[in-house]
N, C-alpha and C positions, 0 to 999 in steps of 0.2 A: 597454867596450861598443862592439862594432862590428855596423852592423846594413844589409846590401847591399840596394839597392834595384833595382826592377824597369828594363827597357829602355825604360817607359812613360814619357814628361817629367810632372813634376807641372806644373800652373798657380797660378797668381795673377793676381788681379786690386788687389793693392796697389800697382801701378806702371800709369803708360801712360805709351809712349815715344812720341815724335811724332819726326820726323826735318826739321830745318830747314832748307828748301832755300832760303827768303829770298823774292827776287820770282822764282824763275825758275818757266819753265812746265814743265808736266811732260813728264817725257823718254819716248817709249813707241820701246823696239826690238825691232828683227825677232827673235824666235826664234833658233837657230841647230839645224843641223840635226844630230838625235840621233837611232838608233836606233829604230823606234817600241817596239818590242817591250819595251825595255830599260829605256827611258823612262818605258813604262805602268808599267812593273812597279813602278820606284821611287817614283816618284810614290805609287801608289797604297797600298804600305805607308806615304809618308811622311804621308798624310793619313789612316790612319788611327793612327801616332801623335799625331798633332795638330802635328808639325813642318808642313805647309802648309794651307792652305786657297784654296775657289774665291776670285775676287777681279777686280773689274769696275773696279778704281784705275785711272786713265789715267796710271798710272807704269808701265813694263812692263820689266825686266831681263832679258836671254836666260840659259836653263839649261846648265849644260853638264855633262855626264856621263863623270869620267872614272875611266878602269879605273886602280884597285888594287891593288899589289903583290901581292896575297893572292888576287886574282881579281875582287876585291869591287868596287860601283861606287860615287864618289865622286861625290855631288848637289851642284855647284858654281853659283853665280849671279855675274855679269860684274856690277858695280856698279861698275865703273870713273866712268861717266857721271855715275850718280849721286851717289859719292862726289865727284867732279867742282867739283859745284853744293850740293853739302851744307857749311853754314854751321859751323865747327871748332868746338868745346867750348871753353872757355879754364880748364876746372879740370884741376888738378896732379896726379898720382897723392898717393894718401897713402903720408906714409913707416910703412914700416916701425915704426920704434920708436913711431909715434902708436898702430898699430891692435894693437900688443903691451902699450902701457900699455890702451888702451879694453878688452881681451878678460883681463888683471889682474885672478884673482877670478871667474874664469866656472867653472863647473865640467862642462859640454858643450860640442863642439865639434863642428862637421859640415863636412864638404869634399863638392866636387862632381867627379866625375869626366867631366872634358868632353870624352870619346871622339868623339862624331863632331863636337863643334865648335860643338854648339847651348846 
């Protein structure tokens, strides 16, 4: 049974991610400049997948927009800064043979296809 799903992202609300940046204060940078035309456009489909939304955070990372082998344009965010000051994870991947015994006995299985990266 294979069953394809829409370009829509589902949600959940069984997870909230918090991003730890420790004591530092928040980074807020300039824009960079794109396009307006181009910009609007992506944006604007992107919020009405629900990949962005408005947002008044006094964290601010510049967008960048780049063109596509294919013609298409690629919605990029510069988090250098961020990642910067963000405080490392210290958990391990799991191996392999742990999440091949855990799924031992499952009789469905679902994959995600992460085309644009979200």
């Amino acid at each position: 049974m294979r069953e394809e799903s829409s370009k829509k992202p589902g949600r959940t609300d069984l997870l909230k991610f918090q991003i730890d940046t420790g004591d530092s204060q928040p980074i807020k940078q300039q824009p960079y400049r794109v396009s307006y035309t181009e910009g609007e456009a992506e944006i604007q489909q992107y919020m009405e997948l629900g990949f962005v939304r408005e947002s008044n955070s006094p964290w601010a990372s510049p967008v960048l927009m780049i063109r596509k082998p294919d013609g298409g344009i690629r919605f990029c965010i510069d988090y250098r800064k961020l990642n910067a000051v963000t405080v490392k994870d210290c958990y391990p991947m799991p191996l392999i043979d742990d999440i091949i015994d855990v799924l031992s006995g499952s009789k469905m299985f679902s994959t995600m296809d992460i085309a644009s990266g979200y």
